[in-house]
GURO-302034 format. One record per atom (N, C-alpha, C): z negated, y negated, x; residue in one letter. Coordinates in steps of 0.2 Angstrom, whole numbers, padded with zeros to 4 digits, always signed. Each point is the difference from the previous one (the first is absolute). Example, Ala and Ser with C-alpha at 12.3 -4.5 7.8 and 13.67 -1.06 7.14 Angstrom:
# residues 2
-0039+0028+0066a
+0000-0006-0004a
+0000-0006+0004a
+0004-0005-0002s
-0001-0006+0004s
-0003-0005-0004s
# end
This chain:
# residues 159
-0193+0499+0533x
-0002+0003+0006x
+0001+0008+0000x
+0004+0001+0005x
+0000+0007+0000x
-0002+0004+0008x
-0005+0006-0002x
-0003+0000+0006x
+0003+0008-0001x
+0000+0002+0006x
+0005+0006+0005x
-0008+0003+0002x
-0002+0007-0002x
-0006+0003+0001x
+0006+0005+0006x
-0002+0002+0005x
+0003+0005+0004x
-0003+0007-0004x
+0006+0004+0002x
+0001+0008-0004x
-0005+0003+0003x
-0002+0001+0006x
-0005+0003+0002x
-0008-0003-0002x
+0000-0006-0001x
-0006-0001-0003x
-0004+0004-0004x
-0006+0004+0005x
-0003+0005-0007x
-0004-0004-0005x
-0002-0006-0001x
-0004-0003-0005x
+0001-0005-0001x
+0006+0000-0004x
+0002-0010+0000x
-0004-0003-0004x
+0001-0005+0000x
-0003-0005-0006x
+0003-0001-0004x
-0002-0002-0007x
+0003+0001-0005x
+0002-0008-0004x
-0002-0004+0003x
-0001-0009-0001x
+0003+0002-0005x
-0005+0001-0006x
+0000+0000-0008x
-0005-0003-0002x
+0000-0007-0007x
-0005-0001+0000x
+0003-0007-0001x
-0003-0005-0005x
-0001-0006+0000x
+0002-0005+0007x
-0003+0002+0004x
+0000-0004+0007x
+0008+0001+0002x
+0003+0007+0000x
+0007+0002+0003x
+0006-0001-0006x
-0001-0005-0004x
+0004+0001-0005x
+0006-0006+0004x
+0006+0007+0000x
+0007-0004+0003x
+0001+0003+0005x
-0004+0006+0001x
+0001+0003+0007x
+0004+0008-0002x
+0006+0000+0001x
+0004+0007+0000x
-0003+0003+0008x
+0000+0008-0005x
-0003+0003+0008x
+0009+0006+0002x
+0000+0001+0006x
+0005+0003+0001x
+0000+0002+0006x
+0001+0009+0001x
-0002+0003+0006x
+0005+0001+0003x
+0000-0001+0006x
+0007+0000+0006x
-0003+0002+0004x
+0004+0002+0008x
-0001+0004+0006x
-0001-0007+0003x
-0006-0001+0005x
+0001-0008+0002x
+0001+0001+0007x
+0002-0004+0005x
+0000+0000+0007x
-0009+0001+0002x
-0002-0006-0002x
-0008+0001+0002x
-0005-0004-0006x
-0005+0002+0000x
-0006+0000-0004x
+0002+0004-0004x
-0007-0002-0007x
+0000+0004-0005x
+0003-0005-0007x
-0001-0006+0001x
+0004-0005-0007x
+0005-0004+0004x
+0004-0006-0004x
+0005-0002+0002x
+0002-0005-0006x
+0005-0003+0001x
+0003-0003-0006x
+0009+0001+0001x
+0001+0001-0008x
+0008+0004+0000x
+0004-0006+0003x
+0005-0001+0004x
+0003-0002+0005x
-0001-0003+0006x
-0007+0001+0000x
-0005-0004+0007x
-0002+0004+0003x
-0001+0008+0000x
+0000+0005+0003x
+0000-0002+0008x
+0004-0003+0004x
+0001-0001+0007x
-0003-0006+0001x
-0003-0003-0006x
-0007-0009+0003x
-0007+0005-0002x
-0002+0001-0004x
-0005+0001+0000x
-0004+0007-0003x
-0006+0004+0000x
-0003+0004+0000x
-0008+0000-0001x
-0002+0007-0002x
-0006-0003+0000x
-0003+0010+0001x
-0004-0001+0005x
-0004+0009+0001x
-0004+0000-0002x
-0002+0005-0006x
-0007+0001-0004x
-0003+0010+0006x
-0006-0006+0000x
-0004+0008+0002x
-0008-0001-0002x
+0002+0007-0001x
-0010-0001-0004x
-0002+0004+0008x
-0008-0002+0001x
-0007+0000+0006x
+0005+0006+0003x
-0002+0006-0001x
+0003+0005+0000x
+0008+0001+0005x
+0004-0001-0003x
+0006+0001+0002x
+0001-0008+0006x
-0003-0007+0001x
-0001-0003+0005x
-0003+0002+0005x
-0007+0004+0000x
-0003+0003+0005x
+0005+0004+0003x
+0004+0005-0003x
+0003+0005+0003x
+0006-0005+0005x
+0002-0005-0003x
+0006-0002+0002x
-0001-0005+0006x
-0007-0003+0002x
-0003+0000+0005x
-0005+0006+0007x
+0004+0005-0003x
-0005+0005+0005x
+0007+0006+0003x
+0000+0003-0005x
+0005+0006+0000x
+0010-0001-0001x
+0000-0006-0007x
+0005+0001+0002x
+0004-0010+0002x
-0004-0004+0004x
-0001-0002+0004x
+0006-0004+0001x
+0007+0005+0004x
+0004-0003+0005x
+0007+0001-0008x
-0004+0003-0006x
+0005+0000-0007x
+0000-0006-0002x
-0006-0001+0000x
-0002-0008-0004x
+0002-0007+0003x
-0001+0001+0007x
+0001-0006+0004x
+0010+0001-0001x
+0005+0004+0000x
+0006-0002+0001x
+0002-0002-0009x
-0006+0002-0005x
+0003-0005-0007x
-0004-0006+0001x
-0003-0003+0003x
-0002-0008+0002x
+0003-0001+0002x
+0003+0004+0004x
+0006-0006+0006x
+0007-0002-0003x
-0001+0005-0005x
+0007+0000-0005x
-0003-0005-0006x
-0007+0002-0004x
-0002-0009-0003x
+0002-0004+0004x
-0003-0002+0006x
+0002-0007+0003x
+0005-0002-0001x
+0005+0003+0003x
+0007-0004-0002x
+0003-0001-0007x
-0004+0002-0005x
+0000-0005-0008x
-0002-0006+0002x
+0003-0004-0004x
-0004-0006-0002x
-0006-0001-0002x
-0004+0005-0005x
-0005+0001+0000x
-0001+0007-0003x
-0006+0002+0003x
-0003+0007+0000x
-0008+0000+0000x
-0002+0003-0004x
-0011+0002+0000x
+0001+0006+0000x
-0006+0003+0001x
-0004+0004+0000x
-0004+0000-0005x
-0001+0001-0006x
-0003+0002-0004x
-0007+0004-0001x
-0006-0001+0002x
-0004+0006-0001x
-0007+0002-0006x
+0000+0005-0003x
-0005+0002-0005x
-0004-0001+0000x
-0004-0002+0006x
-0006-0002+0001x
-0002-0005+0003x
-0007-0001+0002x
-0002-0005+0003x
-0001-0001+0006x
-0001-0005+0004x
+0001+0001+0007x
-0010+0002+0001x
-0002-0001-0001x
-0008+0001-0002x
+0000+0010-0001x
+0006+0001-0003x
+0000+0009-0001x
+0002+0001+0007x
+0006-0002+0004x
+0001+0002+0004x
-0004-0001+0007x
-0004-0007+0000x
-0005+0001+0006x
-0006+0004-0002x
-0001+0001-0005x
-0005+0005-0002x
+0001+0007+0002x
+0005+0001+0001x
+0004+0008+0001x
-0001+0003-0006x
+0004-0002-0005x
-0002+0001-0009x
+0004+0007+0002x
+0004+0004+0001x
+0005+0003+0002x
-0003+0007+0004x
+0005+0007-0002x
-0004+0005+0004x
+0007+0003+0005x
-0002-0004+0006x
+0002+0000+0006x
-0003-0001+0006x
+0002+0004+0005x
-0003-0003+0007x
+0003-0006+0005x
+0003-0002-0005x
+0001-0008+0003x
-0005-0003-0001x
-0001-0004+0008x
-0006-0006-0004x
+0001-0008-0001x
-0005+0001-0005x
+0002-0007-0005x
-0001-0005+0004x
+0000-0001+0006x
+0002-0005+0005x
+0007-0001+0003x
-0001+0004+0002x
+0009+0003+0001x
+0004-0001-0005x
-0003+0004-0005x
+0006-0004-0007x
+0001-0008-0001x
-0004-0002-0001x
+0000-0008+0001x
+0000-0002+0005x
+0003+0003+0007x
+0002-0004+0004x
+0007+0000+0000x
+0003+0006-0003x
+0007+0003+0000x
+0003-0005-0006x
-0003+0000-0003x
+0005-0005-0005x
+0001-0007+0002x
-0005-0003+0004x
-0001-0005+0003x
+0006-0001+0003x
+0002+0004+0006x
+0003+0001+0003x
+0008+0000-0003x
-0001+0003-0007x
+0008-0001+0000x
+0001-0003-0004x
-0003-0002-0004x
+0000-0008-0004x
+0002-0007+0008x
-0003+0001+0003x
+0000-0005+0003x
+0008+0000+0005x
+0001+0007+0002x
+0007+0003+0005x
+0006-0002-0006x
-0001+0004-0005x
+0004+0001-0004x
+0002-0008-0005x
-0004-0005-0002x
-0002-0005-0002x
-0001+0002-0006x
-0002+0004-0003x
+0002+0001-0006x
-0009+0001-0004x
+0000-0003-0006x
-0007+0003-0003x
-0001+0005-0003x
-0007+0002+0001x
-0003+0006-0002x
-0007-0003-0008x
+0004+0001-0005x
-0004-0003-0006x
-0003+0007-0002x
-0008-0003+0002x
-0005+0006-0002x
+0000-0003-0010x
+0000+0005-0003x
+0000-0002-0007x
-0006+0002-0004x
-0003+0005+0002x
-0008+0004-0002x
+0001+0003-0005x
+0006+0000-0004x
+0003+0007-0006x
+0006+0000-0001x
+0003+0004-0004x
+0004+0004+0001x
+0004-0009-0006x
-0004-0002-0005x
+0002-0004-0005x
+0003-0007+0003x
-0004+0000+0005x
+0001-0007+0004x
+0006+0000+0005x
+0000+0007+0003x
+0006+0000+0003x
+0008+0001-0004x
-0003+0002-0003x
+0007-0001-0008x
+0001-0008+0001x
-0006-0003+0000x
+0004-0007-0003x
+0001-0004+0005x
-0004+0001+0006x
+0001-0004+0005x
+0011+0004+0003x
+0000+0005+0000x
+0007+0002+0001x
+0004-0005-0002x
-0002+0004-0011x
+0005-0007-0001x
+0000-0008+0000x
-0006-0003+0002x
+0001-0006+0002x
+0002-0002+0005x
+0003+0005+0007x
-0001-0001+0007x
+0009+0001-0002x
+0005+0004-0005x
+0006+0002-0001x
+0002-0006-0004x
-0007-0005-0005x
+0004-0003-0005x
+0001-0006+0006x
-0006-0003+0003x
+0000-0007+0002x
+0008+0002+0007x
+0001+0005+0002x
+0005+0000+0004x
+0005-0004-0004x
+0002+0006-0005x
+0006-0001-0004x
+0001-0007-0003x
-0006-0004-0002x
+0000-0009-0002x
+0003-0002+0005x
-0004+0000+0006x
+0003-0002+0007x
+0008-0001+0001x
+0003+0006-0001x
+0004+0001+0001x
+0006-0005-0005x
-0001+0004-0007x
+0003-0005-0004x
-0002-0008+0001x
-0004-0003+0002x
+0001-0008+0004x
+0003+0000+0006x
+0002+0003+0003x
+0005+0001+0005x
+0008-0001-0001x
+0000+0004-0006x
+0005+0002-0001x
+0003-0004-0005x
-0004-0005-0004x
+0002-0006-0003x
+0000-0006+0003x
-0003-0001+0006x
-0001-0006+0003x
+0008+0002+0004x
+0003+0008+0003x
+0005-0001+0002x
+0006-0002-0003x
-0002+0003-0008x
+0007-0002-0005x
-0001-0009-0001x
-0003-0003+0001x
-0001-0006-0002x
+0001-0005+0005x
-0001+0003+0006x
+0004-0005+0006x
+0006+0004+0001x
+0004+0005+0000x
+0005+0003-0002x
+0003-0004-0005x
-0001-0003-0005x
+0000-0004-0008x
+0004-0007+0003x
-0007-0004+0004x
+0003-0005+0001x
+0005+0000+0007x
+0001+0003+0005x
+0003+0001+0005x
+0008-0001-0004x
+0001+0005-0008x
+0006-0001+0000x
+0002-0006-0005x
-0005-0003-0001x
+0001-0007-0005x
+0003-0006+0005x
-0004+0002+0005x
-0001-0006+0004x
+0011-0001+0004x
# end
């Protein structure tokens, strides 16, 4: 499995460790989010944001965040990955004058517009792994897809 961290990403992950054995890391410019996988880049993604930089992206920089959702949506699949707990964010864990109503209702709202999830993860470690397991179960997916088409492919030309 090889996962595509975007070059601008200030604080990748580093899926090192027992659990990410088999996982090559490699930094590319991506069209959208922050991870990816190497040729599947145009199916799927995944946004990591820590409390902080969410809150912003529902307040101030708003109309930035909603045209990269709109550009997830049209992946096959696409998360939201966030560092925190949804518990942080209705709490207004966060030093902003958004209020934490408003922020949960805003995510609400584009989870539900955009169809896509927003996976609160409560640290930074979980969202490491929820990423990569949101990037690996794609990519299994995909490989039974892509067997099941070489296999009726297979028989179409026996037949």
């Amino acid at each position: 499995m090889r996962v595509l961290i975007d070059s601008r990403e200030q604080r990748p992950f580093p899926f090192a460790g027992p659990r990410y054995e088999g996982v090559e890391v490699e930094t590319a410019a991506l069209p959208v989010g922050d991870y990816s996988l190497a040729g599947l880049a145009d199916k799927v993604a995944v946004e990591r944001k820590e409390l902080p930089d969410l809150v912003q992206c529902l307040g101030r920089e708003r109309e930035r965040f909603e045209r990269e959702l709109q550009r997830g949506a049209a992946l096959d699949a696409f998360a939201v990955v966030v560092e925190a707990s949804w518990a942080d964010l209705a709490a207004g864990q966060y030093r902003s004058r958004l209020n934490p109503h408003a922020a949960c209702q805003s995510v609400l709202a584009f989870s539900g517009r955009y169809r896509l999830p927003f996976l609160f993860t409560g640290s930074r470690a979980a969202a490491e792994y929820v990423t990569w397991g949101f990037l690996r179960q794609y990519l299994e997916g995909a490989r039974r897809r892509w067997s099941s088409i070489v296999k009726a492919h297979g028989e179409q030309g026996a037949a």
